[in-house]
KEDREN-853257 format. One record per residue (C-alpha): x, y, z; residue in three letters. Coordinates in Angstrom, 1 decimal, always signed. Layout:
REM residues N
+--------+--------+--------+---------+
:      X :      Y :      Z : residuo :
+--------+--------+--------+---------+
:      X :      Y :      Z :     ALA :
...
+--------+--------+--------+---------+
REM end
This chain:
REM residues 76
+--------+--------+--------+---------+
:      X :      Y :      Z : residuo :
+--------+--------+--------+---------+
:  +49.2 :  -30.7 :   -2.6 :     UNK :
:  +45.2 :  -31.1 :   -3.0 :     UNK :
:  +44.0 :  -34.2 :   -3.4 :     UNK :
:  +41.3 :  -33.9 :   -6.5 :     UNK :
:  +37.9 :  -35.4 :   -6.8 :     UNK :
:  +35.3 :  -35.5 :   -8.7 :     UNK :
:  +32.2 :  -34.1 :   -8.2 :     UNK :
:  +30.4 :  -37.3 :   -8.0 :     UNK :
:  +32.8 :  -38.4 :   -5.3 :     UNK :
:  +32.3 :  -34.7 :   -3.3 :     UNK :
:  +28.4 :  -35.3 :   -3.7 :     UNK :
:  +28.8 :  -39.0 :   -1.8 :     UNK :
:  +31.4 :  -37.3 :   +0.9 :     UNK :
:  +28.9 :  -34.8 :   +1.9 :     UNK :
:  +25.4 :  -35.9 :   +1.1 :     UNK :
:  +24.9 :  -33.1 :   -1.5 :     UNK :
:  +23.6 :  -33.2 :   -4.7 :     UNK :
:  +26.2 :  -33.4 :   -7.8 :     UNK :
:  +24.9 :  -30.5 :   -9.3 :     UNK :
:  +24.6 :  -28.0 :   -6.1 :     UNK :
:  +28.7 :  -29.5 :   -5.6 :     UNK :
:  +28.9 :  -28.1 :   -9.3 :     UNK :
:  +27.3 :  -24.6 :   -8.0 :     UNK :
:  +29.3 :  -24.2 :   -4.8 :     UNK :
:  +32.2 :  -24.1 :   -6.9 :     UNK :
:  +31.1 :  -22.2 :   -9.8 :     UNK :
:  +30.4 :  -19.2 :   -6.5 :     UNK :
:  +33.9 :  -19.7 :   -5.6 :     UNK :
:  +32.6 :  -21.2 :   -1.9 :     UNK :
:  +35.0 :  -24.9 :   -3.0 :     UNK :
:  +38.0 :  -24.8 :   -5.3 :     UNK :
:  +37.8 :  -26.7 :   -8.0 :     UNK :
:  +38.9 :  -26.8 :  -11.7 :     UNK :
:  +37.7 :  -28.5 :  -14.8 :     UNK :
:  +39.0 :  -31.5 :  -16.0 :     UNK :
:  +38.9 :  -33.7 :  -19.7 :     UNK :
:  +36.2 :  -31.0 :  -21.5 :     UNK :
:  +33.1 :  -31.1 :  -19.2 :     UNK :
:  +34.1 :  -33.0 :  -15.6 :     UNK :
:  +34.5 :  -30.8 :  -12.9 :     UNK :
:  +37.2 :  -32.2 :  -10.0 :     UNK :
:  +37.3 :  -30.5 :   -6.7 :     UNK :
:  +39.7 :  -30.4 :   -4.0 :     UNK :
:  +38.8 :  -32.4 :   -1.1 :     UNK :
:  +39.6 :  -30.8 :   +2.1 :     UNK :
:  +37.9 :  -27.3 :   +0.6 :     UNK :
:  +34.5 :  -29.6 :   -0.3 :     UNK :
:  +34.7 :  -31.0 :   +3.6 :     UNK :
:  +35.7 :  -27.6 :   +5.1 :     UNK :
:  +32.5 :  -26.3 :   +3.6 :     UNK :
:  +30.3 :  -29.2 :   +4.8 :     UNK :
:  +32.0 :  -29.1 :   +8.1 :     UNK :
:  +31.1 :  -24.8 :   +8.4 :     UNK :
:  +27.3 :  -25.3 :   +7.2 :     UNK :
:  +27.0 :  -28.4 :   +9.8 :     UNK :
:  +28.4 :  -26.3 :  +12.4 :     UNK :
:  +26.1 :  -23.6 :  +11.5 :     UNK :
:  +23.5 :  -25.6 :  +11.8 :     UNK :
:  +19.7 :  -23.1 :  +11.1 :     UNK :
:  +22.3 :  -20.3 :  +11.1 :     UNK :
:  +23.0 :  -20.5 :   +7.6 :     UNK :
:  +20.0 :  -19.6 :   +6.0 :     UNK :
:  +20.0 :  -15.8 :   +8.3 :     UNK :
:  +20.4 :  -13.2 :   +5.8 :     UNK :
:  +22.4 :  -11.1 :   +8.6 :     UNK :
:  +25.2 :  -13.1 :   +9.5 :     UNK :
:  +27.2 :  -11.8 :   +6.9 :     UNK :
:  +26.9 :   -8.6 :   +8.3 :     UNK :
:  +24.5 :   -7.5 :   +5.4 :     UNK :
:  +22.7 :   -5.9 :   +8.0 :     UNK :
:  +25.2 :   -3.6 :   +9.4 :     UNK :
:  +25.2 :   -2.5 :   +5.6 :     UNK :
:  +22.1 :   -1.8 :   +4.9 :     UNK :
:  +21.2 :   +0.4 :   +8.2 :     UNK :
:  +24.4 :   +2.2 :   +7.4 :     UNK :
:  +25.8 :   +1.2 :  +11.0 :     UNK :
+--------+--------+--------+---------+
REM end
């Protein structure tokens, strides 16, 4: 069972801002859901497995072609 919290609470957890918490899960990247009209509540462990990936990537994150895009776009 998730355990739900809002997106002021996610922003706290990992240091990000409450609206980029409110982007990460409009992409799909954290699962969330909305709550009573406009709050947005997210599940927990996806909000800290996403933290925990981009801290582990560290300057890796921001390369275009880790995702492979390059293989793509050379056709290899």
């Amino acid at each position: 069972m998730p355990e739900w919290i809002t997106t002021a609470e996610a922003a706290e957890l990992t240091g990000y801002h409450v609206k980029y918490v409110r982007r990460l899960v409009k992409e799909g990247k954290i699962a969330g859901t909305k709550r009573g009209g406009r709050d947005w509540w997210v599940d927990k462990a996806s909000v800290k497995a996403y933290a925990d990936e981009m801290r582990r990537l560290g300057p890796a994150k921001h390369n275009p072609w880790r995702t492979g895009a390059r293989q793509k776009a050379t056709g290899s």
